[in-house]
Steps between C-alpha positions, in 0.01 A plus 500: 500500500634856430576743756173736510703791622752441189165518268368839673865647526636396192244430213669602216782303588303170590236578122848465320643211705178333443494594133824307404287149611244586171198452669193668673495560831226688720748758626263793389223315716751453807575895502163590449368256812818593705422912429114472594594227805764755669164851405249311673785400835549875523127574454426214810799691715334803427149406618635261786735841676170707427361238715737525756521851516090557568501181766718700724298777407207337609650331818546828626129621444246458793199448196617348194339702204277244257660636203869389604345159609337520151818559288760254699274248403506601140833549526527122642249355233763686255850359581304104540419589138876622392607197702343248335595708146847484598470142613382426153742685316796307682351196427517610131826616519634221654362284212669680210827538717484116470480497163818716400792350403826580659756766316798377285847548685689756337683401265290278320462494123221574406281275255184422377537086584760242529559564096679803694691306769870540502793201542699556727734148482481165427694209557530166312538388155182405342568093483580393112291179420574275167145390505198674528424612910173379565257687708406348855159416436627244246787391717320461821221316349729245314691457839146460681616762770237751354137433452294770377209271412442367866576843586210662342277186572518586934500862453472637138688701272828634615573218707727216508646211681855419568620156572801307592878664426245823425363521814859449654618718283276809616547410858877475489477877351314599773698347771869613303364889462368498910854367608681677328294847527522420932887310485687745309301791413346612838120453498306361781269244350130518588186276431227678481096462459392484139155679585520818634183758643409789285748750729767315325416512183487904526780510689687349180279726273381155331121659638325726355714538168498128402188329686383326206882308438479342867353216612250502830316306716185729571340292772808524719671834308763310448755630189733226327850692489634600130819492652706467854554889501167546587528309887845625486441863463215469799706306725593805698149753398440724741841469690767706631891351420702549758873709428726269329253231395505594149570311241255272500600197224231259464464196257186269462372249286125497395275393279341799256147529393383742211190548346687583194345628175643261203433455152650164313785564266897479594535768758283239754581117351674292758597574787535869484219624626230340723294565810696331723888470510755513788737766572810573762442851626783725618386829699667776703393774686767759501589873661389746196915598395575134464197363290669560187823334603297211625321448190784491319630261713191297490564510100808282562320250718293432235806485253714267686124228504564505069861516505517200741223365278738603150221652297557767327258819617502888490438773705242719381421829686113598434371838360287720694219351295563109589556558862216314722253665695682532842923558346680755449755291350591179358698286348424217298692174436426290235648174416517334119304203403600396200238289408244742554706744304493767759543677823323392794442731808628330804560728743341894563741692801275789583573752762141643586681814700203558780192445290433174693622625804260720539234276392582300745604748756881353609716756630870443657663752734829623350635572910351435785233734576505626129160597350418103308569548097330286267741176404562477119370118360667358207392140362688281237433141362803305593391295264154439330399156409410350277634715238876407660378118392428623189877635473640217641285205309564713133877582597611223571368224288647280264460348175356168579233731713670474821528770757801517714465599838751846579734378747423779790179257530594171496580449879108624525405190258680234651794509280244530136721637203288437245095499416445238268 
């Protein structure tokens, strides 16, 4: 959520921020509300030391006169009325405050969408193959660790089941990326719930702005999480941090649910996009001069997860136009699958500056005693499955139709080299 005193104190400043994302926002509507809200609280102050003023008058009179009595209580009937207008108004306001998007960081190019988005590095040699790569629908059906068939038989479209080395497979990528993210790069692993109340979901900014892509159970308002940063971005709502508890590096695996718009056709065959997939989650909650550093840093995590992997990926960072909803910046990496003839997203380092924060209303005192500052949130996937099975299974096969298993993961498969 943006800083309402930023809005009122800065407008022009926050209309061309806002303008560099390419899209509408109701930042005419939130000036207009916030103008009329703070009229009417000087109106009620107004009537309410009027008020004031005649009751002593009138506690010093032996008779009170009828037309005093007459006009306190108009005066009464008056500010119940501008209360309950004001009420309503910050209810309003409150809404479309929900609905902005946070401000680029400075510094960020600015773009229309990712057609815009600029590379900053990549790493690995795109693997030469003297055959043609095949893409991993075809391979993980032949191998019978993929079935999309059964898949859309329990559940329908966008589904799939994974069986044998390809269930081992995804759960040896999950256990690799958690030890390694809590071993070596300093994250505190955490298991989470994967439904979540509604408080949650707002703190995240997944509610209102994206209500119809979640899942939810009405009867109990539970909401299916589209990803771990949602729990991990509430774990400390409404909390004070203590001096020198900040950072905060968490990492969690979860499953993700999305009610996901798709149309057929080769951005969504396979496995690349579905309504359920898993994901490790890294997240930190920072002091507002380190954020950047930390999402850089954060950047590498994810790095070291493909280079251990050896798949090739880049590092795009994203225009002003392809940042989500709640970042002010972020960096994409996207590893090649050769089969499928193109990059795959895998991993989205965001740092959110304090748009969730104050969602979600953590603060952290820089000294003891200090006034509490909003923390700054950043989120990154560390990595997402299963488009890092995709990489892997279209990578690394081999002619005869094999896949061979990268050797980072083999002690997580009991020693497997090869899917055949």
């Amino acid at each position: 959520m943006l800083d309402l005193k930023l809005i009122r104190e800065n407008p022009e400043f926050v209309r061309q921020a806002l303008a560099k994302r390419h899209q509408e926002t109701p930042l005419d509507q939130v000036l207009a509300l916030d103008e009329e809200r703070r009229r009417l609280i000087a109106k009620v102050d107004e009537l309410r030391a009027r008020r004031n003023r005649v009751s002593k008058e009138m506690g010093r009179m032996k008779e009170k006169p009828p037309e005093l009595i007459a006009e306190m209580r108009r005066v009464g009937d008056e500010i119940k009325e501008l209360d309950s207008r004001i009420n309503a108004i910050e209810g309003q306001l409150q809404q479309l405050l929900l609905e902005m998007p946070n401000l680029p960081y400075p510094g960020i190019p600015e773009g229309q969408d990712d057609n815009d988005n600029i590379l900053v590095r990549s790493w690995g040699e795109p693997k030469g193959f003297d055959f043609d790569p095949r893409p991993h629908w075809v391979l993980g059906e032949r191998l019978g660790i993929i079935d999309f068939a059964r898949g859309a038989k329990l559940s329908g479209t966008r589904f799939y089941v994974l069986f044998g080395l390809g269930s081992a497979l995804q759960r040896a990528l999950i256990q690799f990326m958690l030890d390694l993210h809590t071993r070596e790069h300093g994250y505190t692993e955490v298991y989470p719930p994967f439904m979540v109340s509604q408080e949650c979901m707002v703190g995240s900014g997944n509610l209102p702005k994206f209500a119809d892509n979640l899942y939810h159970d009405a009867e109990e308002d539970y909401w299916f999480v589209p990803t771990a940063e949602v729990p991990l971005t509430n774990l400390h709502r409404d909390e004070i941090l203590e001096p020198g508890t900040l950072p905060l590096r968490y990492v969690a695996y979860t499953p993700c649910f999305r009610r996901e718009k798709m149309s057929a056709g080769k951005e969504t065959r396979g496995l690349k996009r579905g309504h359920q997939f898993d994901k490790v989650e890294l997240y930190k909650l920072t002091e507002p001069q380190s954020s950047d550093q930390e999402l850089e840093s954060m950047v590498r995590d994810a790095e070291d997860v493909l280079q251990r992997l050896g798949l090739p990926y880049r590092v795009m960072q994203l225009c002003t136009g392809a940042l989500g909803f709640a970042s002010s910046k972020t960096y994409d990496l996207e590893a090649w699958a050769p089969g499928c003839g193109e990059w795959l997203e895998v991993s989205s380092c965001s740092n959110c500056t304090d748009f969730q924060a104050r969602r979600a209303n953590t603060r952290y005192r820089p000294e003891p005693g200090a006034k509490p500052q909003y923390v700054h949130n950043l989120n990154g996937s560390g990595l997402a499955l299963p488009r890092v099975v995709i990489a892997i299974l279209e990578n690394y096969q081999q002619r005869d139709g094999s896949v061979a298993i990268p050797e980072v993961l083999r002690p997580y498969m009991g020693g497997v080299e090869v899917i055949k």
